[in-house]
ZALUMTI-474562 format. One line per field, with one value per residue: residue number from 1; chain; x, y, z of N, C-alpha, C in turn. Coordinates in steps of 0.001 Angstrom, whole numbers. Layout:
! ZALUMTI-474562
seq [NUM_...]
mol [A_...]
n_X [X_...]
n_Y [Y_...]
n_Z [Z_...]
ca_X [X_...]
ca_Y [Y_...]
ca_Z [Z_...]
c_X [X_...]
c_Y [Y_...]
c_Z [Z_...]
! end
This chain:
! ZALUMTI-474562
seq [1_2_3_4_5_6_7_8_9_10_11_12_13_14_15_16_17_18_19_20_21_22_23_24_25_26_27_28_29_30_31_32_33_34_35_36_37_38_39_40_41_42_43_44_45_46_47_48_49_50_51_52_53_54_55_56_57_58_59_60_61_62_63_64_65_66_67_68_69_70_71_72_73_74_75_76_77_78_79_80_81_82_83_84_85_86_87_88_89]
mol [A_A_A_A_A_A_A_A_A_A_A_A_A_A_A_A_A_A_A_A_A_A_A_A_A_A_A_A_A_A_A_A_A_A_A_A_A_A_A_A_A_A_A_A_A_A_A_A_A_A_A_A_A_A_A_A_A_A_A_A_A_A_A_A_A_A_A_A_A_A_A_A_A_A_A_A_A_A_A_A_A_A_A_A_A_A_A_A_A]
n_X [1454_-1020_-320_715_-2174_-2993_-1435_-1829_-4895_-4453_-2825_-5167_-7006_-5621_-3136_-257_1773_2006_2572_2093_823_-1636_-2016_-2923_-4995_-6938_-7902_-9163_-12563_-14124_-13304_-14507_-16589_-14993_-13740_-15605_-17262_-15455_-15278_-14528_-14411_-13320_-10458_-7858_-5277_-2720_-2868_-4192_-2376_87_-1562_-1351_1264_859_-1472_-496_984_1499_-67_-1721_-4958_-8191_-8826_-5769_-5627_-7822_-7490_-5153_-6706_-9717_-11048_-8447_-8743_-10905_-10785_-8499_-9777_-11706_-9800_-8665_-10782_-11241_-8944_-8957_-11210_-10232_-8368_-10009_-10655]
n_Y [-18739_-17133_-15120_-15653_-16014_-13864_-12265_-13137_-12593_-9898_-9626_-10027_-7974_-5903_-4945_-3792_-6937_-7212_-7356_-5622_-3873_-5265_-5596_-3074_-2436_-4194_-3233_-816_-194_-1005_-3466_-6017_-5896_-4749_-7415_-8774_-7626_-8389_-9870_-12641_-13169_-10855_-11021_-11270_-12664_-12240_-12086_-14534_-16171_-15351_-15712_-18555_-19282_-18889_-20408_-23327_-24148_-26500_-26177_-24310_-24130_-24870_-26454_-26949_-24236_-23771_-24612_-22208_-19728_-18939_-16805_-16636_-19414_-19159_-17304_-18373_-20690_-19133_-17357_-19717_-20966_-18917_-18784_-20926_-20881_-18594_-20416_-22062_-20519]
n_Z [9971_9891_8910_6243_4870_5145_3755_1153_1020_683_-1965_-3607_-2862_-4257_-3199_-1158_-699_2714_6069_7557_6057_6077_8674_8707_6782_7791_9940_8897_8486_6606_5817_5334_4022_1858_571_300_-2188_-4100_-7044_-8063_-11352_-12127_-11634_-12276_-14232_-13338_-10697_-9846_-10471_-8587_-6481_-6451_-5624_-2934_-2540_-3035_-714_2183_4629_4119_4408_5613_7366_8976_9943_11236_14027_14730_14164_13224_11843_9953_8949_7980_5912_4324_3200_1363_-471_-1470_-2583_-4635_-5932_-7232_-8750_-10854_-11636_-13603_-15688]
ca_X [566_-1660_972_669_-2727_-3340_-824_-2479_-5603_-3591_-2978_-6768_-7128_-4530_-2348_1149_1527_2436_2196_1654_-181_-2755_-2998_-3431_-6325_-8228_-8528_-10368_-14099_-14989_-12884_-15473_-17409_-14226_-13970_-17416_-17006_-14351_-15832_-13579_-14668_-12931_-9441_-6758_-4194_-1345_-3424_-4361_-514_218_-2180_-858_2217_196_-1972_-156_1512_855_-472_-2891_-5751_-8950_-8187_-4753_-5159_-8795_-6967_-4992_-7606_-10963_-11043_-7722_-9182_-12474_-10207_-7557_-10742_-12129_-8325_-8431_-11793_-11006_-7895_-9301_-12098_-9739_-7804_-10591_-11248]
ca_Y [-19140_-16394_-14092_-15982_-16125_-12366_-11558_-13213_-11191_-8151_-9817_-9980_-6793_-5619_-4151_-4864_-8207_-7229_-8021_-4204_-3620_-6172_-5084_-1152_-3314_-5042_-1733_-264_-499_-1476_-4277_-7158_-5164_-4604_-8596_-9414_-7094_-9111_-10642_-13904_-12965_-9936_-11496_-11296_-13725_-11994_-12277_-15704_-16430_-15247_-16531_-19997_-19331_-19262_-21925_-24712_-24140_-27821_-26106_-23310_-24556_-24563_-27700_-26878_-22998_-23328_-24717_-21118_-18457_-19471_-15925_-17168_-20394_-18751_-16724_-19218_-21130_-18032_-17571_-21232_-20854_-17704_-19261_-22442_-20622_-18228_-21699_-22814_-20160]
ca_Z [8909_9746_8613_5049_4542_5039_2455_-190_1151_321_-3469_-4088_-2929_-5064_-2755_-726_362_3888_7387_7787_5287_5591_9540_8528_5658_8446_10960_8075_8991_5576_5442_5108_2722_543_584_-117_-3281_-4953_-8438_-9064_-13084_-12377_-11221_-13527_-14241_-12738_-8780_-9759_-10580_-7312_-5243_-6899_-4498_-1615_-1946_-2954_123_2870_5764_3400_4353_6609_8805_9808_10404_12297_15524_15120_13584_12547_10499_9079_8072_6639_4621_3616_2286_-121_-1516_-2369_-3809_-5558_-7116_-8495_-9889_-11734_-12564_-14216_-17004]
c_X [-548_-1445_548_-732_-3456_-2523_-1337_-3822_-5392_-3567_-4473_-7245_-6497_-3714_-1256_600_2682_1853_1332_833_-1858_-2987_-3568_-5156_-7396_-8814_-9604_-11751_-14897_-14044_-13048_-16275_-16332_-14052_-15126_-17995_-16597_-14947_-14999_-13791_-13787_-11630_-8726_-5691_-2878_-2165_-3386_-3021_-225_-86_-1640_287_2022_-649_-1509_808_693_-193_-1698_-4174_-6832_-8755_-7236_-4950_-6318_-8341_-5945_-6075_-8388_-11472_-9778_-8027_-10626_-11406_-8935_-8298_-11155_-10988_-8781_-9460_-11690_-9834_-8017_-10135_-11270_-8364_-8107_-11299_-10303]
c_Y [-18111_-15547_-14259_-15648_-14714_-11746_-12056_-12672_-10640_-8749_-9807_-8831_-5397_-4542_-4642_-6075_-8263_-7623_-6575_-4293_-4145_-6154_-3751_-1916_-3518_-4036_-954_-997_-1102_-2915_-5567_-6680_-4926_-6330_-9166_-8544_-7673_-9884_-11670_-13779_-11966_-10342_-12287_-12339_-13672_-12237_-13975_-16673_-16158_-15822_-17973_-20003_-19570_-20655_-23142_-25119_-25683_-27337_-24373_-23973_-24997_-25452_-27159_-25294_-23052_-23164_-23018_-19948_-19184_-18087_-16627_-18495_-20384_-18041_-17238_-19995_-20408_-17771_-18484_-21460_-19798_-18304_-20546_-21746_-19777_-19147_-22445_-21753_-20561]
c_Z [8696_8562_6630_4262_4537_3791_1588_-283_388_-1615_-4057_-3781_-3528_-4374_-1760_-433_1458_5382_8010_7073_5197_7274_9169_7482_6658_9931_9611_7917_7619_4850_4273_3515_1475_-69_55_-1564_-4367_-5786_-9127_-10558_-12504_-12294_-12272_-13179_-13501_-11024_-9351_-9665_-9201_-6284_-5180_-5699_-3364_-894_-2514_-2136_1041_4031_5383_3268_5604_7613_9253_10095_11411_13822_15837_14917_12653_11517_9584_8306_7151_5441_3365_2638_1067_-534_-2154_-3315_-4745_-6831_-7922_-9256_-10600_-12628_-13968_-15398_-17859]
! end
């Protein structure tokens, strides 16, 4: 589930959605800071489309991932908020 919620990462950052990819992403020291960048106004329909795949997944979501990764469930949370708010223009 980790696994999942890093690849849609990688879609908001507009780049693969891999397992690789999105470790080689989170060794880069400016990770957080590329994250904390991200302008939900800016987020185009085709990520938001995407992300839709991810989170209407059962187990995408901060309760069930905290007990594995409490980064994975902070970040499964900002997806989910990222993709409703580009739901809702």
């Amino acid at each position: 589930m980790v696994e999942m919620v890093l690849k849609a990462v990688m879609i908001v950052l507009g780049e693969e959605e891999t397992w690789s990819a999105a470790q080689k992403a989170m060794e880069d020291p400016k990770f957080l800071e590329r994250l904390n960048a991200i302008n939900y106004d800016d987020m185009d329909q085709g990520k938001i489309h995407k992300l839709s795949f991810y989170c209407r997944k059962a187990h995408f979501n901060k309760h069930d991932l905290a007990p594995l990764s409490a980064a994975a469930a902070f970040l499964a949370e900002w997806v989910l908020n990222l993709e409703s708010k580009g739901t809702d223009k």
